[in-house]
N, CA, C, O and CB atoms as a CASP TS submission, in Angstrom:
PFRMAT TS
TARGET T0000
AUTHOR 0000-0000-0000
METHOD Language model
MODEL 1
PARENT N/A
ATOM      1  N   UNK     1       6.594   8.326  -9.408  1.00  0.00           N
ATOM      2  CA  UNK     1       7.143   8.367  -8.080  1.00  0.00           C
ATOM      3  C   UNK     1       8.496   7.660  -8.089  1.00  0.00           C
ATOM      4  O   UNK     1       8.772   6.723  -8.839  1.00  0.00           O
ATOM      5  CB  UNK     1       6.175   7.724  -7.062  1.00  0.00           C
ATOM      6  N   UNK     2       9.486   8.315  -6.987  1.00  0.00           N
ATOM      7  CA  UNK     2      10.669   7.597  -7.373  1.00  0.00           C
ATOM      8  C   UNK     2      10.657   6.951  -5.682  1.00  0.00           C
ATOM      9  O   UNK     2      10.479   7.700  -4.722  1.00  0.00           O
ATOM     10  CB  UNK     2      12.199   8.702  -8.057  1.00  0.00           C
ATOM     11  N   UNK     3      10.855   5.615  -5.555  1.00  0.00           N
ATOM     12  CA  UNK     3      11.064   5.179  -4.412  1.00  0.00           C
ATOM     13  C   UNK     3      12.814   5.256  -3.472  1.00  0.00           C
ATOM     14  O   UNK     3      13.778   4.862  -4.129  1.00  0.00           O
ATOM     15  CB  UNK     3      10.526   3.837  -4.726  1.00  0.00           C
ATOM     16  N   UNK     4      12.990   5.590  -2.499  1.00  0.00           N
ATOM     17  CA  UNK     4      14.514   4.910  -1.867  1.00  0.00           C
ATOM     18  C   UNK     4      14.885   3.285  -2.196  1.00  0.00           C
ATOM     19  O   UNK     4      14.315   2.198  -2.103  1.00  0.00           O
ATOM     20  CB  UNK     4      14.450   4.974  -0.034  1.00  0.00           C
ATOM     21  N   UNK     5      16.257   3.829  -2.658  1.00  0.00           N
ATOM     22  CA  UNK     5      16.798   2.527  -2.903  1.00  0.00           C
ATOM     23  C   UNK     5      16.576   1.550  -3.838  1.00  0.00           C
ATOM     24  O   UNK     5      17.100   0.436  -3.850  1.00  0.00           O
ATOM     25  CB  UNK     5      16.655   1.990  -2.060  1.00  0.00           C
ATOM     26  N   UNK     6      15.418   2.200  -4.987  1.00  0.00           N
ATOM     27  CA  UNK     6      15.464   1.747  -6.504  1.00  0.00           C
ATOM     28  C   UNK     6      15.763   2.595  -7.241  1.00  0.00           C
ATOM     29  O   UNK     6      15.755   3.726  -6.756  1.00  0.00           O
ATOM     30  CB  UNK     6      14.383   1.276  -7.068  1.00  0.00           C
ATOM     31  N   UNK     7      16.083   2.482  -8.441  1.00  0.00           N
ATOM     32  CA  UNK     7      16.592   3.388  -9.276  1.00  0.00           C
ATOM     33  C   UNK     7      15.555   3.500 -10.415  1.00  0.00           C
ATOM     34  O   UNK     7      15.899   4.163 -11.394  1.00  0.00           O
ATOM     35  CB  UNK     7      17.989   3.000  -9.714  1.00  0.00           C
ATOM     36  N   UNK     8      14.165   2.858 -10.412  1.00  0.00           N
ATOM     37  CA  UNK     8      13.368   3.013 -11.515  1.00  0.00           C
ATOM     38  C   UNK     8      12.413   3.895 -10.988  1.00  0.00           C
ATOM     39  O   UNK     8      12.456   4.059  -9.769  1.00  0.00           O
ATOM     40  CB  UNK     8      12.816   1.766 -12.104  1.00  0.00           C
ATOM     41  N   UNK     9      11.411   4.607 -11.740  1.00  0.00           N
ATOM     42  CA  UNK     9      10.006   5.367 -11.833  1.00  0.00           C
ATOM     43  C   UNK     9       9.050   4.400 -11.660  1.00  0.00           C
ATOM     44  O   UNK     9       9.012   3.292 -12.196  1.00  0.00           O
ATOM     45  CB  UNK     9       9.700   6.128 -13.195  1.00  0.00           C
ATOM     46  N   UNK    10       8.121   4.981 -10.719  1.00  0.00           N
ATOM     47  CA  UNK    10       6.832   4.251 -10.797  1.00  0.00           C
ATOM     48  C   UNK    10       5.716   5.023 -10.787  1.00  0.00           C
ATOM     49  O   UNK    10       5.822   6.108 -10.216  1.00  0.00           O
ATOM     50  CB  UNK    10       6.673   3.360  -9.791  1.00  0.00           C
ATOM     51  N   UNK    11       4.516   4.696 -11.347  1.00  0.00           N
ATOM     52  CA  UNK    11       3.772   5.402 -11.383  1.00  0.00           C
ATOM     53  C   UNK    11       2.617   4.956  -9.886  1.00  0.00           C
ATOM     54  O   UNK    11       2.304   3.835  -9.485  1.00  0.00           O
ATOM     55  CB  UNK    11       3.367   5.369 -12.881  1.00  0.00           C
ATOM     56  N   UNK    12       2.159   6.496  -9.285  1.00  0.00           N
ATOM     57  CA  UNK    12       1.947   6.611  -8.174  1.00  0.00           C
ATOM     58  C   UNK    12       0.206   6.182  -8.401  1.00  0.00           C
ATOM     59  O   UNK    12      -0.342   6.305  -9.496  1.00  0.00           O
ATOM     60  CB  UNK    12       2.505   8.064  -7.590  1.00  0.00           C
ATOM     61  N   UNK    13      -0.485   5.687  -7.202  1.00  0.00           N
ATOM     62  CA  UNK    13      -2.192   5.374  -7.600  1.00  0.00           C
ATOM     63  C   UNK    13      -2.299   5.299  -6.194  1.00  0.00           C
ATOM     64  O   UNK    13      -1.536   4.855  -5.337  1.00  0.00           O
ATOM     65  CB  UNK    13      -2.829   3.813  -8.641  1.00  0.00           C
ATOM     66  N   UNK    14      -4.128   6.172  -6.110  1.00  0.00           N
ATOM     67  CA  UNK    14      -4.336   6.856  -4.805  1.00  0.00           C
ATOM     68  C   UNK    14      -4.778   5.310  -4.004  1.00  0.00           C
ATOM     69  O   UNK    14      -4.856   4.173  -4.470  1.00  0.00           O
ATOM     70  CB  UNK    14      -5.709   8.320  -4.860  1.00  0.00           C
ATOM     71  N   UNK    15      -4.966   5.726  -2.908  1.00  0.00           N
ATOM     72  CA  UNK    15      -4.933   4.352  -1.838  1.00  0.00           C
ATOM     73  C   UNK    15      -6.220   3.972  -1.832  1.00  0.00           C
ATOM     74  O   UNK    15      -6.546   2.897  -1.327  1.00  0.00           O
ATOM     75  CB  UNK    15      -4.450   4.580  -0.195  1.00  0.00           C
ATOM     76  N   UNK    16      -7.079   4.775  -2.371  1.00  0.00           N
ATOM     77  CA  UNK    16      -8.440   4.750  -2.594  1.00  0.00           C
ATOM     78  C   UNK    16      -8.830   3.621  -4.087  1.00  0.00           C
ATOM     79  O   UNK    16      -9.942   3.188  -4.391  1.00  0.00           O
ATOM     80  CB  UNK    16      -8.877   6.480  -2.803  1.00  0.00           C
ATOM     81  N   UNK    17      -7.951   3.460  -4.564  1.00  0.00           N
ATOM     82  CA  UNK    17      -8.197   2.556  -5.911  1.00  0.00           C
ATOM     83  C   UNK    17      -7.833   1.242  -5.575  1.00  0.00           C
ATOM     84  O   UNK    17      -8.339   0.275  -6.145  1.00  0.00           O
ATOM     85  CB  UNK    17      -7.325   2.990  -7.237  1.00  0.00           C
ATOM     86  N   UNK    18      -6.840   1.122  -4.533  1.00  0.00           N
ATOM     87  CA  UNK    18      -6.360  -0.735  -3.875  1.00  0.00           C
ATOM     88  C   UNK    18      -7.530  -1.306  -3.894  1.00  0.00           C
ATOM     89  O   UNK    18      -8.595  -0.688  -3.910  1.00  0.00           O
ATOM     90  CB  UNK    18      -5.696  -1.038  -2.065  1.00  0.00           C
ATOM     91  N   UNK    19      -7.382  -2.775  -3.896  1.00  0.00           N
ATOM     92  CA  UNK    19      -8.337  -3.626  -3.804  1.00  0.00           C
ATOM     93  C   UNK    19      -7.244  -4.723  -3.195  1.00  0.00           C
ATOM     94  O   UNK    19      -6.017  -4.716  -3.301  1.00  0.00           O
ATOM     95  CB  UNK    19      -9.229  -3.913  -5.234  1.00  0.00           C
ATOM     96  N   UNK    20      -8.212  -5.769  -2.450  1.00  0.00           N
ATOM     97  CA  UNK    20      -7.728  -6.692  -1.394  1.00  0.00           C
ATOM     98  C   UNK    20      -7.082  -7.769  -2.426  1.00  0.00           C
ATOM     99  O   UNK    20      -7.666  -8.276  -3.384  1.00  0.00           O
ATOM    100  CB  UNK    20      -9.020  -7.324  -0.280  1.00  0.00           C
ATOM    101  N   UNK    21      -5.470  -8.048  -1.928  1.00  0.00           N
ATOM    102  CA  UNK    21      -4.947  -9.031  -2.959  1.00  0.00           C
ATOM    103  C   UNK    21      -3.969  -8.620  -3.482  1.00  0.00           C
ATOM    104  O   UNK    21      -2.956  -9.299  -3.654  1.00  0.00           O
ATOM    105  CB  UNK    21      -5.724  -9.384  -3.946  1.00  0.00           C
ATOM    106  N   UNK    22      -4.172  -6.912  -3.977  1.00  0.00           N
ATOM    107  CA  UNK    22      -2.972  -6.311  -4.619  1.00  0.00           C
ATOM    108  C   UNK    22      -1.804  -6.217  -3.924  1.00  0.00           C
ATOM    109  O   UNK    22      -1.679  -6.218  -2.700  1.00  0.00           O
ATOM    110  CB  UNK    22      -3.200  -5.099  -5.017  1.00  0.00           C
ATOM    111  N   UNK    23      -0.651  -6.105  -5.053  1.00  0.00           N
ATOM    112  CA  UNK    23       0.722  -6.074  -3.516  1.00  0.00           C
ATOM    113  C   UNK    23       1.468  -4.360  -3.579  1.00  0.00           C
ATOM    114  O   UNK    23       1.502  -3.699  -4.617  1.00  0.00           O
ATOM    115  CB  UNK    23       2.636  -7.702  -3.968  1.00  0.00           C
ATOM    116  N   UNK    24       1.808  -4.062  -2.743  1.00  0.00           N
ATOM    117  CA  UNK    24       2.118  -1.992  -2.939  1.00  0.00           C
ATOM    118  C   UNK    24       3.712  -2.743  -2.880  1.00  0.00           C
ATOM    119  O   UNK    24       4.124  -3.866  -2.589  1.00  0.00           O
ATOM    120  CB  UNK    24       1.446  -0.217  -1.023  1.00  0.00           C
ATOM    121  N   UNK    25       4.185  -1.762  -3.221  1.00  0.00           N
ATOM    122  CA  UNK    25       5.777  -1.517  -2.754  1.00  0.00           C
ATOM    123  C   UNK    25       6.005  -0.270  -2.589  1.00  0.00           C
ATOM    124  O   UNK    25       5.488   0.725  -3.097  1.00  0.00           O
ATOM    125  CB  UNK    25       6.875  -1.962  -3.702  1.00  0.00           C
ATOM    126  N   UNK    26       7.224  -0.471  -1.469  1.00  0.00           N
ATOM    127  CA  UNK    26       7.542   0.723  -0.563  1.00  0.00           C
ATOM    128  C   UNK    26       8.724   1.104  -0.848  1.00  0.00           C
ATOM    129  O   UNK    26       9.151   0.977  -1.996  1.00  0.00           O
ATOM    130  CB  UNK    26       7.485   0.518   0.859  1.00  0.00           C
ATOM    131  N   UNK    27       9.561   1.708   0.271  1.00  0.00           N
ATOM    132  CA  UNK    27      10.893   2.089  -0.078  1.00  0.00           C
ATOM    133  C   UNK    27      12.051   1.068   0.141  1.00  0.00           C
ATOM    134  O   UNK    27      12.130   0.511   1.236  1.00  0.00           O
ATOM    135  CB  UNK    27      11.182   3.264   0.656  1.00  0.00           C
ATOM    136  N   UNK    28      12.863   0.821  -0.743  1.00  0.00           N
ATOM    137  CA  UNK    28      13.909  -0.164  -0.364  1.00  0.00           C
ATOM    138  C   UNK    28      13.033  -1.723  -0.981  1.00  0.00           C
ATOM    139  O   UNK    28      13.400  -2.734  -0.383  1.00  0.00           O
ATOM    140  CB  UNK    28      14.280  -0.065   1.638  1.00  0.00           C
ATOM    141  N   UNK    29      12.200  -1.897  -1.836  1.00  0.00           N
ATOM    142  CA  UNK    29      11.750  -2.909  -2.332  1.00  0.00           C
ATOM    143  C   UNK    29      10.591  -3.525  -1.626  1.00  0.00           C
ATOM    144  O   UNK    29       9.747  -4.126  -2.291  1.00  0.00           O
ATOM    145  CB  UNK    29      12.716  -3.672  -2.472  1.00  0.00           C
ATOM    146  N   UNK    30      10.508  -3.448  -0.645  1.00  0.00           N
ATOM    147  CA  UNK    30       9.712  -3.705   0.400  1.00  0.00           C
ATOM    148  C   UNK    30       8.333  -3.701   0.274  1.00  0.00           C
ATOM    149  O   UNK    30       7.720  -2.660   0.512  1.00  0.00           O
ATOM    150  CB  UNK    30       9.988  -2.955   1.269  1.00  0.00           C
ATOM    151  N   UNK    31       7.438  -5.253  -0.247  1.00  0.00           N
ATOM    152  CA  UNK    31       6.502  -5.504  -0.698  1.00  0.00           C
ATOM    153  C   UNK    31       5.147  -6.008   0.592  1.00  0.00           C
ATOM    154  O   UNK    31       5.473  -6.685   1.568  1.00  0.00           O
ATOM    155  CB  UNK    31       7.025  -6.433  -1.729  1.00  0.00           C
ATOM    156  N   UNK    32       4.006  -5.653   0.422  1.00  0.00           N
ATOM    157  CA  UNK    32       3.252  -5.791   1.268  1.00  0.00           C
ATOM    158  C   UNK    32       1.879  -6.241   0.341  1.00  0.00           C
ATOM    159  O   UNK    32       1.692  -5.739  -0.767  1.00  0.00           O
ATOM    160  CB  UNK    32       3.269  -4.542   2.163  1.00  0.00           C
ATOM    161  N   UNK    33       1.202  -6.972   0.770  1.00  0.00           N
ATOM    162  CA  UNK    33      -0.062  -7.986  -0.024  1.00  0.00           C
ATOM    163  C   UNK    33      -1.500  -7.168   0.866  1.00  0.00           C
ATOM    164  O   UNK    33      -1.715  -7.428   2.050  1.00  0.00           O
ATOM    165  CB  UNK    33       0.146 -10.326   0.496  1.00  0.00           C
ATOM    166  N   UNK    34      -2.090  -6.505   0.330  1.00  0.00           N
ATOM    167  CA  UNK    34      -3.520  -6.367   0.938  1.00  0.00           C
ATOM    168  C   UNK    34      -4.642  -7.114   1.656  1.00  0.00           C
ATOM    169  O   UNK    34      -5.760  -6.827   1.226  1.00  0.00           O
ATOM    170  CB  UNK    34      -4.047  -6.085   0.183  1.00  0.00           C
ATOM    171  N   UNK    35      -4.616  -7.774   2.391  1.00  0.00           N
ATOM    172  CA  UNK    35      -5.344  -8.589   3.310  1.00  0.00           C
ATOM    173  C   UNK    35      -7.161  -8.345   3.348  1.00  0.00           C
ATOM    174  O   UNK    35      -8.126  -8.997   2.947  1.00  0.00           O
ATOM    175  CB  UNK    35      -4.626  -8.227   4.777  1.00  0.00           C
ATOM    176  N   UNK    36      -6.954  -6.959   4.105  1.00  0.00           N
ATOM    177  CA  UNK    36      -8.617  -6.568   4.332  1.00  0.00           C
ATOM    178  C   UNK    36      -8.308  -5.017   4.144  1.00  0.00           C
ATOM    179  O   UNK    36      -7.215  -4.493   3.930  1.00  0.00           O
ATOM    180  CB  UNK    36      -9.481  -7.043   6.136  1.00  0.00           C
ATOM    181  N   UNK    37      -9.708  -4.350   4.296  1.00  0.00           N
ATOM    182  CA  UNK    37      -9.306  -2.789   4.013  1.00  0.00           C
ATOM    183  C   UNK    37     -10.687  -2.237   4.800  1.00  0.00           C
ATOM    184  O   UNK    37     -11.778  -2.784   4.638  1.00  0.00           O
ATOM    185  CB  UNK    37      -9.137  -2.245   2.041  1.00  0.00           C
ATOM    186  N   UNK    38     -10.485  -1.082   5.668  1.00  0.00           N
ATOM    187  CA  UNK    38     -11.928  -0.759   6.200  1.00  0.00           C
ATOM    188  C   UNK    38     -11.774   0.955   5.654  1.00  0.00           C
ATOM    189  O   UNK    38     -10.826   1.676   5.344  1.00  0.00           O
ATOM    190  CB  UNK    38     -12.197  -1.091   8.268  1.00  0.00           C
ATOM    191  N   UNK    39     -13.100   1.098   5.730  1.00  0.00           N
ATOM    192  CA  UNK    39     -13.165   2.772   5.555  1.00  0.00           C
ATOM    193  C   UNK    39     -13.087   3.846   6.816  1.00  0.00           C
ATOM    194  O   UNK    39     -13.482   3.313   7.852  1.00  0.00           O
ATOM    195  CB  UNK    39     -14.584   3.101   4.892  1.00  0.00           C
ATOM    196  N   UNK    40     -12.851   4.638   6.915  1.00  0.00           N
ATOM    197  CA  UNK    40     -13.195   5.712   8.278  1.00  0.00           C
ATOM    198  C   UNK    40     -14.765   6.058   7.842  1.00  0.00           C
ATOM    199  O   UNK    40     -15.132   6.261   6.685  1.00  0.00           O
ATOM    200  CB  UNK    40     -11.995   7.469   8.376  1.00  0.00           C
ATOM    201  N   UNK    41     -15.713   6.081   9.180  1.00  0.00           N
ATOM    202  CA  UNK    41     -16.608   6.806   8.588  1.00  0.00           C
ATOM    203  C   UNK    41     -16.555   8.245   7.780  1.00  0.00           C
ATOM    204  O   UNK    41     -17.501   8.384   7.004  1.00  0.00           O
ATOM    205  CB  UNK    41     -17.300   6.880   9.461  1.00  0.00           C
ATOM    206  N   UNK    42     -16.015   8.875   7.805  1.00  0.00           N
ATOM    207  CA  UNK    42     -15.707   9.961   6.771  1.00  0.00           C
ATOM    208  C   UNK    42     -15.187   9.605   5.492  1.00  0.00           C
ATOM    209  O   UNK    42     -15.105  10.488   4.638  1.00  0.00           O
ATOM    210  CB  UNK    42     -14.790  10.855   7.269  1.00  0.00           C
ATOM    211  N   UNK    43     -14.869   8.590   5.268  1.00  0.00           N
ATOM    212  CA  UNK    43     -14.046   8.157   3.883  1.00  0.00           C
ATOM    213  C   UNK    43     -12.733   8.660   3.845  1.00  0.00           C
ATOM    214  O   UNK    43     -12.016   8.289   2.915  1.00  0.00           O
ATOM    215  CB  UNK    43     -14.704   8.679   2.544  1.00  0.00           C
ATOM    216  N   UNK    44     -12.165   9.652   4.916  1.00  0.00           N
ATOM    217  CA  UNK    44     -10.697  10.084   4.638  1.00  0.00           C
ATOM    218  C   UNK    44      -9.963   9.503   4.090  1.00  0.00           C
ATOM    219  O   UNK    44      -9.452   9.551   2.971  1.00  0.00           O
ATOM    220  CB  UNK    44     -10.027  10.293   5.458  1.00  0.00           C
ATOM    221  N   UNK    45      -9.828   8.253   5.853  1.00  0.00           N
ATOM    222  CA  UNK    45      -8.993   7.472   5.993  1.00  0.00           C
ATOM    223  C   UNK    45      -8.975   5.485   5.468  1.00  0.00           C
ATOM    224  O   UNK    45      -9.927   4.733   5.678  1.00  0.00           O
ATOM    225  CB  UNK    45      -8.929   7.846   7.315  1.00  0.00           C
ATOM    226  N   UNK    46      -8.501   5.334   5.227  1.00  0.00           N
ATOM    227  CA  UNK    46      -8.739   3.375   5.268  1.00  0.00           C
ATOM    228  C   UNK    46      -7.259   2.936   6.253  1.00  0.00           C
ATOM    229  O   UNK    46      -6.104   3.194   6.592  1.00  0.00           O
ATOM    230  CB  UNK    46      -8.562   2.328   3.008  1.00  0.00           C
ATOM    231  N   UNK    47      -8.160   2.275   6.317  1.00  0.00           N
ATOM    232  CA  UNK    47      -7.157   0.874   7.520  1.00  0.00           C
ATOM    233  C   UNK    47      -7.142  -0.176   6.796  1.00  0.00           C
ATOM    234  O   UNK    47      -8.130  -0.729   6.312  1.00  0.00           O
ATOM    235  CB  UNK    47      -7.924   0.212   9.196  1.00  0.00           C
ATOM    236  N   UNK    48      -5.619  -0.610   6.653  1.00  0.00           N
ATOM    237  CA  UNK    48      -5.515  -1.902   5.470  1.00  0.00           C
ATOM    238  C   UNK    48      -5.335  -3.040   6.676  1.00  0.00           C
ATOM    239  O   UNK    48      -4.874  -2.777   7.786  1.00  0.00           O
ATOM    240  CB  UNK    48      -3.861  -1.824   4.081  1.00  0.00           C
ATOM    241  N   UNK    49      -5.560  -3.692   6.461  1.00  0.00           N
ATOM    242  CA  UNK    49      -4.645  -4.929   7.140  1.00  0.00           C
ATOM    243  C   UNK    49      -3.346  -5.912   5.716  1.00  0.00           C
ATOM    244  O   UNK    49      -3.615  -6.590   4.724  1.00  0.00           O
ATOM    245  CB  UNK    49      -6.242  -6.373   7.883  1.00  0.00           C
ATOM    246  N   UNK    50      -2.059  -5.504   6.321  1.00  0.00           N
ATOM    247  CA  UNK    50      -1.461  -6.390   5.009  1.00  0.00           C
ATOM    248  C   UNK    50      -0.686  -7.639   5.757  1.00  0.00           C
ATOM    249  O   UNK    50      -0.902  -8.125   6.867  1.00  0.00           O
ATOM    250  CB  UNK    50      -0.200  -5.365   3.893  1.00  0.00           C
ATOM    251  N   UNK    51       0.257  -7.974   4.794  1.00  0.00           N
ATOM    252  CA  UNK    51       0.714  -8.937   5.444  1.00  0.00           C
ATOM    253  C   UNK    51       2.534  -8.731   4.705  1.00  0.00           C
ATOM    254  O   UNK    51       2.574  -8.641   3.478  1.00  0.00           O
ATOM    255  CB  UNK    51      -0.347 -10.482   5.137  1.00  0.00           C
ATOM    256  N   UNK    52       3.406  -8.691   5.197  1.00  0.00           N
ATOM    257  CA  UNK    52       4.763  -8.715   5.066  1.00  0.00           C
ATOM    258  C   UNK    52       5.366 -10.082   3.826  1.00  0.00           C
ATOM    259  O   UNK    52       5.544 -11.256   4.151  1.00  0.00           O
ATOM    260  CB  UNK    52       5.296  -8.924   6.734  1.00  0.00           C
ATOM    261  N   UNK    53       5.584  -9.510   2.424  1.00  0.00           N
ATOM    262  CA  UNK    53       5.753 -10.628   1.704  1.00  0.00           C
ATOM    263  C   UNK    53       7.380 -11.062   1.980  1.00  0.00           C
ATOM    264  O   UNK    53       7.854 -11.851   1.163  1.00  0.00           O
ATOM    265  CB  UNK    53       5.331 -10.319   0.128  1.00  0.00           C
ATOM    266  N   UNK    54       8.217 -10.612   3.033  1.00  0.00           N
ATOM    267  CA  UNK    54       9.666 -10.521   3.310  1.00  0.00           C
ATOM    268  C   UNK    54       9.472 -11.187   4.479  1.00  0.00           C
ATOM    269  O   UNK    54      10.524 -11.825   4.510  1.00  0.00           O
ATOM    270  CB  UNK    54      10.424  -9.091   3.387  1.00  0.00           C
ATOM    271  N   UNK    55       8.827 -11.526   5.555  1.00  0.00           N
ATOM    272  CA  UNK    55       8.619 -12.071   6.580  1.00  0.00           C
ATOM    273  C   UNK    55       7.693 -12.753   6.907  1.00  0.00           C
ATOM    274  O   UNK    55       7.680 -13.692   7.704  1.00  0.00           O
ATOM    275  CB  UNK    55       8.699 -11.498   7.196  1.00  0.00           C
ATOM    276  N   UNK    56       6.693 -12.220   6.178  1.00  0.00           N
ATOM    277  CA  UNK    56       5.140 -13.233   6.314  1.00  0.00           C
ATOM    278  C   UNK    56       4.306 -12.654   7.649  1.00  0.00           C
ATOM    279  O   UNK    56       3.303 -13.132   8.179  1.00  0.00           O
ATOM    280  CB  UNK    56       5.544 -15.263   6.686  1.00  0.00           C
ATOM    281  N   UNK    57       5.090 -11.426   8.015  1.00  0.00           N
ATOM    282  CA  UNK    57       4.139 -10.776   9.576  1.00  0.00           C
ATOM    283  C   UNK    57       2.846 -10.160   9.362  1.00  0.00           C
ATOM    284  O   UNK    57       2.631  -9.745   8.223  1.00  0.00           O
ATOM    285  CB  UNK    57       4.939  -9.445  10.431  1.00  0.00           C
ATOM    286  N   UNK    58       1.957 -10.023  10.227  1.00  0.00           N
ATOM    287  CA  UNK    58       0.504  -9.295   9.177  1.00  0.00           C
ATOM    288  C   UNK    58       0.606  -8.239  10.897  1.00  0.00           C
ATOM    289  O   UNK    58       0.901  -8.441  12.075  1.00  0.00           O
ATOM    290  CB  UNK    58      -1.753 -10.846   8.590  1.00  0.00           C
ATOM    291  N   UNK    59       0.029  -6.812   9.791  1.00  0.00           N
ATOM    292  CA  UNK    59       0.225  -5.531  10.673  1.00  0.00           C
ATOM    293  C   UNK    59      -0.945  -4.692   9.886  1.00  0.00           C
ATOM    294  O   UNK    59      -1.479  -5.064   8.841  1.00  0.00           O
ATOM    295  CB  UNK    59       1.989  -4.746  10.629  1.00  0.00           C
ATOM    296  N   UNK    60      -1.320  -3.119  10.815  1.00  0.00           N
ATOM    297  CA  UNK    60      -2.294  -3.137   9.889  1.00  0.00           C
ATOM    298  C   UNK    60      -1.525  -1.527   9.292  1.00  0.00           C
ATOM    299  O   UNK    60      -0.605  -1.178  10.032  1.00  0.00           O
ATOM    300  CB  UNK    60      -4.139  -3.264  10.592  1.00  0.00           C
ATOM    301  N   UNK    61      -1.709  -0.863   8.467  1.00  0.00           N
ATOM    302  CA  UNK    61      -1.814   0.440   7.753  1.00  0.00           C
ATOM    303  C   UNK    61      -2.689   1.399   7.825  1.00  0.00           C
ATOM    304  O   UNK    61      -3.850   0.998   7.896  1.00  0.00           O
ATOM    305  CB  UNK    61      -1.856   0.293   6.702  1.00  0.00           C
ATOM    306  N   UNK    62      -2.505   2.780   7.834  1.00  0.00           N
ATOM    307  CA  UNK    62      -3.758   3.439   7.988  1.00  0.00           C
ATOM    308  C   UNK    62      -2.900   4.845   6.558  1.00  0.00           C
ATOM    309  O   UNK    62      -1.824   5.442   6.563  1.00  0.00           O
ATOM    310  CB  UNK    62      -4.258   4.021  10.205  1.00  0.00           C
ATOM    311  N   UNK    63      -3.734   4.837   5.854  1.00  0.00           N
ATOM    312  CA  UNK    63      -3.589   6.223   4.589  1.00  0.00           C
ATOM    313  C   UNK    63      -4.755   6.811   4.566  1.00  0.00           C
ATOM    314  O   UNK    63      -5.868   6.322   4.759  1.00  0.00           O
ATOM    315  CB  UNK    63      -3.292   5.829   2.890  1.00  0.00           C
ATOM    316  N   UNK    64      -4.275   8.494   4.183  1.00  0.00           N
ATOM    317  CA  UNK    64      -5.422   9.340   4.035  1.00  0.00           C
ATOM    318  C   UNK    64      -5.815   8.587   2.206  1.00  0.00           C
ATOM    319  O   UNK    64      -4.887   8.254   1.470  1.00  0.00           O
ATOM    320  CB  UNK    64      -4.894  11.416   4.243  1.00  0.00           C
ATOM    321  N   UNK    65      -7.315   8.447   1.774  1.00  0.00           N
ATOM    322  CA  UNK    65      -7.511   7.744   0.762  1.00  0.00           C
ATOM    323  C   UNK    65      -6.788   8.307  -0.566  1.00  0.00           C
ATOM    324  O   UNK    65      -6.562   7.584  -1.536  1.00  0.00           O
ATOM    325  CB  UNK    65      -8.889   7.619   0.674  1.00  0.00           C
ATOM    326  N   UNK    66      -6.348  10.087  -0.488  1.00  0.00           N
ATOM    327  CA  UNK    66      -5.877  10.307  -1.340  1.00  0.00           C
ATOM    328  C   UNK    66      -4.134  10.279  -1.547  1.00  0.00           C
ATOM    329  O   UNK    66      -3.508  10.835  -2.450  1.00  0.00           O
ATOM    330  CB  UNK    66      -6.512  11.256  -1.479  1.00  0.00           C
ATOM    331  N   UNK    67      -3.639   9.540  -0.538  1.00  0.00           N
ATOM    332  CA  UNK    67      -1.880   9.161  -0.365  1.00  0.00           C
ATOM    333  C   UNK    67      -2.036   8.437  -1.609  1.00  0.00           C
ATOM    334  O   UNK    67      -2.965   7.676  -1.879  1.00  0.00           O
ATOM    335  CB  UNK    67      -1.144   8.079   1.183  1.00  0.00           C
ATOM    336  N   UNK    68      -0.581   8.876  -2.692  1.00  0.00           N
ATOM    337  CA  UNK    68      -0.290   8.257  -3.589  1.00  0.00           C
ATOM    338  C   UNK    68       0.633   6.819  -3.194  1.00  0.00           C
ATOM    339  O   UNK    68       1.488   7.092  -2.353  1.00  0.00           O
ATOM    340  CB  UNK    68       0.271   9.234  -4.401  1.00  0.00           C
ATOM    341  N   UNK    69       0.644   5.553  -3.559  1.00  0.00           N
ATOM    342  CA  UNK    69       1.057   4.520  -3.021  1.00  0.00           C
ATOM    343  C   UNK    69       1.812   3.911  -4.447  1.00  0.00           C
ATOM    344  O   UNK    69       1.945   4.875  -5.200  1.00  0.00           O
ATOM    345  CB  UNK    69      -0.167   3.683  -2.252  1.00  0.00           C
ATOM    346  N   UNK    70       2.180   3.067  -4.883  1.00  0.00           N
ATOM    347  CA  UNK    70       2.452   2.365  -5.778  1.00  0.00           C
ATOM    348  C   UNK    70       2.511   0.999  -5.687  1.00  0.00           C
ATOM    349  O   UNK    70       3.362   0.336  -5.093  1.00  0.00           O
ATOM    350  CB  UNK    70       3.324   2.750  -6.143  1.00  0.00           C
ATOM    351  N   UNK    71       1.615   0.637  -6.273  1.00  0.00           N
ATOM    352  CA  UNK    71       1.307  -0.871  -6.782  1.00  0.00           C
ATOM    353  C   UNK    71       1.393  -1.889  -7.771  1.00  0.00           C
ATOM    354  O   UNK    71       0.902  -1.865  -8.899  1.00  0.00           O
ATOM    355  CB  UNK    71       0.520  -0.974  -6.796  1.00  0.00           C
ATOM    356  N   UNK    72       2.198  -2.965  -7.130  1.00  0.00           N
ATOM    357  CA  UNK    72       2.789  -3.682  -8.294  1.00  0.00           C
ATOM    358  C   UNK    72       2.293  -4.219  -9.607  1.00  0.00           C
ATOM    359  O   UNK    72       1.476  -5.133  -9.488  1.00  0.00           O
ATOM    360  CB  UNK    72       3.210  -4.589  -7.852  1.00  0.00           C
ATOM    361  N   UNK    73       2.494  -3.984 -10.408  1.00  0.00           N
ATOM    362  CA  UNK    73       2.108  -4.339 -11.484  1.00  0.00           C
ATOM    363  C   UNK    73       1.531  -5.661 -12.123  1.00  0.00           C
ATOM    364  O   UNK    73       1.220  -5.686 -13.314  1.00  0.00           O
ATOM    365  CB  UNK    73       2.897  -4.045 -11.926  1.00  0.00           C
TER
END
């Protein structure tokens, strides 16, 4: 996966493999820490709760489980 505003490759991993703790990065560098994570009853969807490693704000996320995300290494 190539993100905005980096110039390296990353390799993409479904939202369904996160575990609480890990940190994703987004576009423009923009790092977020996994807090809590709930399921939809269907398993589609999860609701993360993260927390802003650039501000320290906590908000929550919602991905279908198979959105490719990238997670820091």
């Amino acid at each position: 996966m190539r993100l905005q505003g980096i110039s390296k490759e990353f390799k993409g991993v479904e939202a369904s493999s996160l575990k609480i703790g890990d940190i994703t990065i987004w576009n423009y560098g923009y790092k977020e820490e996994i807090l809590e994570m709930y399921y939809s009853k269907s398993k589609k969807t999860i609701n993360f709760k993260i927390k802003s490693l650039s501000n320290g704000s906590i908000h929550t996320r919602q991905l279908r489980a198979t959105t490719l995300v990238v997670k820091s290494q």
